[in-house]
N, C-alpha and C positions, 0 to 999 in steps of 0.2 A: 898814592903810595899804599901800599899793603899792609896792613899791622900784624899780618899774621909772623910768630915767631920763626926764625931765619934755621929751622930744625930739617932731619932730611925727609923727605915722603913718606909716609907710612904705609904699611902694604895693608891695601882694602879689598873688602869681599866683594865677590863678582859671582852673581848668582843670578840664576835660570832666570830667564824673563826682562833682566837689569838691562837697560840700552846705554848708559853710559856708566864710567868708573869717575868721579872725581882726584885726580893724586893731588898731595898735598900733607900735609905735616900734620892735619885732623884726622881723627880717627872717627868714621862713619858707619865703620859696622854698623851699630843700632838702627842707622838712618835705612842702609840697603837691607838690614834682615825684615823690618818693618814694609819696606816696598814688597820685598818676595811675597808675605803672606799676605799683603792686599791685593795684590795680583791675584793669588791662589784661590782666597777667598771669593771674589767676586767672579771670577771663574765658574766655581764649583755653585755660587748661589744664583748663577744667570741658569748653570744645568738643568739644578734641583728645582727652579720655580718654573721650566718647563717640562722638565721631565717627571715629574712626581703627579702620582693621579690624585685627582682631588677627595678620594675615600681613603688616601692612606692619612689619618689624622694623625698617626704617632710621629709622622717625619714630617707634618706641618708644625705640629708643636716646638717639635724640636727644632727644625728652623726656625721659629719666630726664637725660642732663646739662642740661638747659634745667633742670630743676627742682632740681638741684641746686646751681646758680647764685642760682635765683630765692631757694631758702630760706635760703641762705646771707646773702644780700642782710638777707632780711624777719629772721632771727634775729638781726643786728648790728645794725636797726635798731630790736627789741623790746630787747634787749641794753642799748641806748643808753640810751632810754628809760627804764627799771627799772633801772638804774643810777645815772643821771645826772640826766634832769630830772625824773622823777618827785620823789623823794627833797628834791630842792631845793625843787621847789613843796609839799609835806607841811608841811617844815618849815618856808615863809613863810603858807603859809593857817591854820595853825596858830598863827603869830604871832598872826594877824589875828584868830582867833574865830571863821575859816568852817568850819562843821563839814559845810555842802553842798557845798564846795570839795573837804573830804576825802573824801568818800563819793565823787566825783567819779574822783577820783585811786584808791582803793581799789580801786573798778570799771575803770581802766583795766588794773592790774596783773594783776585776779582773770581779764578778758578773755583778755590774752595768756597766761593761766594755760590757759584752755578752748584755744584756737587751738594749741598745740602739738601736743597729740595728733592734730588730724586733720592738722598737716603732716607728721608724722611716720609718719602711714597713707599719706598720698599718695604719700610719700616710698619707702615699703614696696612701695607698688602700682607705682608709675612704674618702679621696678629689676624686679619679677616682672616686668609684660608686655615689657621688654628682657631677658630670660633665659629666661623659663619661660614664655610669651604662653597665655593660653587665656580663652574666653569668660568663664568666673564673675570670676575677676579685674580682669579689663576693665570690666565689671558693677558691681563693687564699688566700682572707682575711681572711675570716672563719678558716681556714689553720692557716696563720701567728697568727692570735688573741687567738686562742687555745693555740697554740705554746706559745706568750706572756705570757695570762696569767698564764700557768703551770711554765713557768722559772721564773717570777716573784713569784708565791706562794711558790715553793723551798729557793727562795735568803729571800723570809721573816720569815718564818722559821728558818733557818740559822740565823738569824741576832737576831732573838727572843729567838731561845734557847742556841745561844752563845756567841752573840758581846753583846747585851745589858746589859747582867749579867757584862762584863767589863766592862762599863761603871760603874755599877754601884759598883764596885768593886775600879775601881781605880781612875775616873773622881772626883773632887771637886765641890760643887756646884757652885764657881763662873765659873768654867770649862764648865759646862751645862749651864749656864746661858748665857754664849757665843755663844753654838750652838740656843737657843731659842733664842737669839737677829738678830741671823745669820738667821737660820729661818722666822722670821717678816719680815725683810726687803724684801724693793724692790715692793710690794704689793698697790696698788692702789682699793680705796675706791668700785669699780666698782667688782674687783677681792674681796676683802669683801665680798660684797652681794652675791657671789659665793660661797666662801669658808666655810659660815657657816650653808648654807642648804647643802652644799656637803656633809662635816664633821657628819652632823648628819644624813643623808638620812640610813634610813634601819634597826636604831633604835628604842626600842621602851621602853615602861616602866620601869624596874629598871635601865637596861644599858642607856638609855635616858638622864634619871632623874639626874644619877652620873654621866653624863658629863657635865651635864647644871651645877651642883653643883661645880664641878672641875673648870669651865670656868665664872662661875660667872655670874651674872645680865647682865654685856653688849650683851653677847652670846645669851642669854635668848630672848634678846629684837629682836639683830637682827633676829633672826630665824624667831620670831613670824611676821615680818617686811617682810623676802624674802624667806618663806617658800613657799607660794602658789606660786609665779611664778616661782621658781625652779621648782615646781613638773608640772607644767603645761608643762612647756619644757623638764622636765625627759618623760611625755607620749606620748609626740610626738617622740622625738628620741627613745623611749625603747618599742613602743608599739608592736612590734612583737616578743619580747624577753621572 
């Protein structure tokens, strides 16, 4: 049986790259704006780590800090997850007698189990070609970060066309409301200025518009606030991408 409250569907974002919508009485914004820019991101860093020559050191720098943002971001947000909502949906499909629910969830956790070590290589690689630059490493990156982000776009799929429908299937809204409180924490004013030209980088008119609407006036403001020096530092690390 479902615990989620008996309210009507709320209308959720549907953005570039998303392969499923969950409907349901939770509100996922946060979850789908988070997917968009992991997409985008590993995208843009599968590019940059083959397209960038290895004598350009300004845009190696800068990617080794661009990527140490970006995992920072994606490790708070597996964190969250395998903390928080996993755990709570275990223990309500469990209730229920869904043993494909659990296999479901099992597979979510064992994913971000595999996805660590190639961010962890990337991570490795983006600091060499910022310190020590030479062709094999470059090579290798290119390599690892394609790799990333393919098992990365598989695990969000996965999780869009079949954990999150549990959620909203059996999650209660003070339930999610846990995982969004678990979510926020931890985050410093400086990571702010970060997070909300990130969130919205690669946006643009309707889908834009229905985030700033979703996130309200303070989002609005910050963006308008740390939009430009975001993208100033997005052209230096991504100009070869």
């Amino acid at each position: 049986m479902s615990t989620t409250s008996a309210t009507r569907p709320r209308r959720q974002l549907c953005l570039p790259g998303q392969s499923a919508t969950a409907e349901g009485p939770l509100d996922l914004s946060g979850m789908y704006l988070a997917h968009h820019a992991f997409r985008r991101d590993l995208a843009r860093f599968a590019a940059a780590a083959s397209a960038t020559p290895v004598s350009d050191a300004e845009a190696w720098r800068a990617l080794a800090v661009r990527w140490q943002r970006f995992s920072s971001v994606l490790h708070h947000h597996h964190t969250t997850e395998d903390a928080v909502l996993w755990p709570q949906l275990l223990e309500l499909v469990d209730a229920a007698g869904n043993a494909s629910a659990r296999a479901t969830l099992e597979a979510m956790e064992a994913e971000h189990d595999r996805i660590d070590p190639l961010l962890a290589a990337c991570a490795a690689g983006f600091e060499a070609m910022a310190h020590t630059p030479d062709d094999a490493t470059r090579d290798r990156l290119a390599g690892t970060a394609a790799e990333t982000r393919d098992c990365l776009a598989a695990h969000l799929v996965h999780e869009e066309t079949e954990a999150l429908p549990l959620a909203q299937r059996h999650l209660s809204e003070a339930g999610w409301q846990r995982v969004e409180k678990a979510a926020g924490e931890g985050g410093s004013l400086a990571d702010l200025f970060f997070l909300v030209p990130w969130a919205a980088a690669g946006l643009g008119g309707e889908d834009l518009e229905r985030a700033l609407t979703v996130f309200g006036r303070p989002f609005r403001v910050l963006l308008w606030v740390t939009r430009g020096r975001f993208e100033r530092s997005e052209q230096i690390a991504f100009r070869h991408a």
